[in-house]
N, C-alpha and C positions, 0 to 999 in steps of 0.2 A: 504494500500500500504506500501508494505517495501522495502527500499532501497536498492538495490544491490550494493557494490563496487565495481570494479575488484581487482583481485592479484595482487599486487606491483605495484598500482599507487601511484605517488609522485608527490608533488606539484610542484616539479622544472621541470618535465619533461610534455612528452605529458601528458594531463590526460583524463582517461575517468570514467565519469560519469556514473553514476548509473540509469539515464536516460533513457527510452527503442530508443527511437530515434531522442537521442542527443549524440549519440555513443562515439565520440571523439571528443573535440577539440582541434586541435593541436594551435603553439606557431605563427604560419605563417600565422592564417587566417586572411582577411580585416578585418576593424575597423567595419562595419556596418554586418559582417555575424558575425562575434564574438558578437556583442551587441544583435545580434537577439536572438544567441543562449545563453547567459545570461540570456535574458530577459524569454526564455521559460524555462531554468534549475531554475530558481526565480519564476516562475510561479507554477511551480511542487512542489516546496519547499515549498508554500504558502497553496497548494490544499492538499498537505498528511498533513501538521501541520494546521489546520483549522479541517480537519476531522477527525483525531485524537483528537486534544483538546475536540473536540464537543460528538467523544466515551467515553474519561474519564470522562468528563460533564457528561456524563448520565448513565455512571457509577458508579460514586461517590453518586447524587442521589436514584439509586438504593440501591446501600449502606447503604446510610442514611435511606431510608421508611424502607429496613429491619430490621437495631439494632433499629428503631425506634417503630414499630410493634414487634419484640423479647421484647425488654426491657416493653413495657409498657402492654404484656399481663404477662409479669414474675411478674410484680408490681401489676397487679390486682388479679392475682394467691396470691400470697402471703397475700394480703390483706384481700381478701376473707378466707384464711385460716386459718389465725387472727381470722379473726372474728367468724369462724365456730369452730375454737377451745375452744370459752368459752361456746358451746354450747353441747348439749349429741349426735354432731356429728362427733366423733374424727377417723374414718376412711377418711369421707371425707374432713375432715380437714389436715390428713394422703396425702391422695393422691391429693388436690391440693399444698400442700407444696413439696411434691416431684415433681409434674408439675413444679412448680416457680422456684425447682433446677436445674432441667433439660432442662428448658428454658434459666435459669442465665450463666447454663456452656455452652450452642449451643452459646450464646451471645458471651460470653468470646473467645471462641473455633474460632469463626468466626472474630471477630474483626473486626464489621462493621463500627464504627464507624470508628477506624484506616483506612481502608481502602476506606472509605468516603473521609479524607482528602487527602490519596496520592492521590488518584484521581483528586481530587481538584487542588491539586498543580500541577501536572504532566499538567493537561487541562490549568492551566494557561502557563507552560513552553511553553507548545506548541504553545498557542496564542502570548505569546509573541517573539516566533520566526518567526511565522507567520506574524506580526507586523512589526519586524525587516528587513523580508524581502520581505515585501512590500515596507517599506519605499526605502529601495535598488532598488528596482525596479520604483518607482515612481521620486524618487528623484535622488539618485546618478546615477542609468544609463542615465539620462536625459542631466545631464552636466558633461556623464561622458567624462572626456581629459585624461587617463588612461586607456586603456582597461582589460593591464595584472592586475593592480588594483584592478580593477573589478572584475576580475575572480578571484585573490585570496580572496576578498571578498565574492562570491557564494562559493567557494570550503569551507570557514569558516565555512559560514550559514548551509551550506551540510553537515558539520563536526557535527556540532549541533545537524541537524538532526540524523543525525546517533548515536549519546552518546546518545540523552533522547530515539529514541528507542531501545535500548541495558537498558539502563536503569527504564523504566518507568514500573508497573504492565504489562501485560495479561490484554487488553479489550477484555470482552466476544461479539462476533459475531455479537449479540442479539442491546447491544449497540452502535455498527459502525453500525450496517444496522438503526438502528434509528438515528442515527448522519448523515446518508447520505438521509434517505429522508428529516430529515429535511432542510436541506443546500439545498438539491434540488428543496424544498417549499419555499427559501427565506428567513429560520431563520435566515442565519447569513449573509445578504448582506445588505449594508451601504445603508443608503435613498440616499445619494448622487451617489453612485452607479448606482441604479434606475433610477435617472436623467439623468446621460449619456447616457443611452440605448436609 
């Protein structure tokens, strides 16, 4: 899921949400249809950052098994070719040394490991917005005595969301569809969670 803005919304004025049907809120509505409609724009904001984190989770993984399997058959390439150079087998000593270079540069070429950690970090930005607005959700709407508050609060958390996804890698497809069956199996929900149900 990617967040839609509209054209020249501003915080001081009506805003509307990127929400599909949380359309508008305007500055007039009651205390308790405003805290509903928080409460579901903080929901949303918890559900795309949650399954995202959990795409670049297992994207970064990915990452890593790859430079992980490149580098360590370049290493055995290479070593083997060592070894078969002191011997009267000097083509194929030849051609797995040429293997180990051309494994060493797909290695370098690809930058799995780099791309292991952006992942990494980016999965954790995520959760930790995800975190953040929870806690908003569990906590400050709960005693919330500000509403407009509040919503400039969501509009922040929203603002968030919107910079890491502008900014975070490309998760490939492959990743988010395994990030959402797992979330769907239960991966990422609290035991205490479980307990309320």
């Amino acid at each position: 899921m990617r967040p839609r803005r509209a054209a020249g919304s501003d915080s001081n004025a009506s805003i509307v949400f990127w929400m599909s049907d949380l359309s508008v809120i305007l500055p007039g509505m009651g205390t308790q249809e405003l805290l509903s409609a928080l409460t579901v724009g903080a929901l949303r904001i918890e559900e795309d950052a949650e399954h995202t984190a959990k795409a670049h989770y297992n994207a970064g993984a990915r990452w890593g098994r790859c430079a992980f399997c490149l580098g360590t058959l370049s290493a055995v390439l290479a070593a083997v070719a060592g070894g078969t150079a002191f011997g009267n087998m000097g083509r194929l000593a030849g051609g797995l040394a040429a293997a180990s270079t051309v494994l060493t540069a797909i290695l370098t070429f690809v930058k799995g490991t780099e791309k292991t950690e952006q992942h990494k970090t980016y999965g954790g930005r995520y959760l930790a917005l995800r975190k953040q607005t929870r806690r908003f959700r569990e906590i400050e709407l709960i005693d919330c005595t500000d509403p407009q508050a509040a919503r400039t609060r969501l509009l922040k958390l929203g603002e968030s969301l919107d910079e890491l996804n502008l900014a975070a890698p490309q998760v490939p497809y492959c990743d988010f569809k395994k990030a959402k069956k797992g979330i769907d199996a239960g991966e990422a929900t609290y035991m205490v969670d479980e307990v309320k149900k």
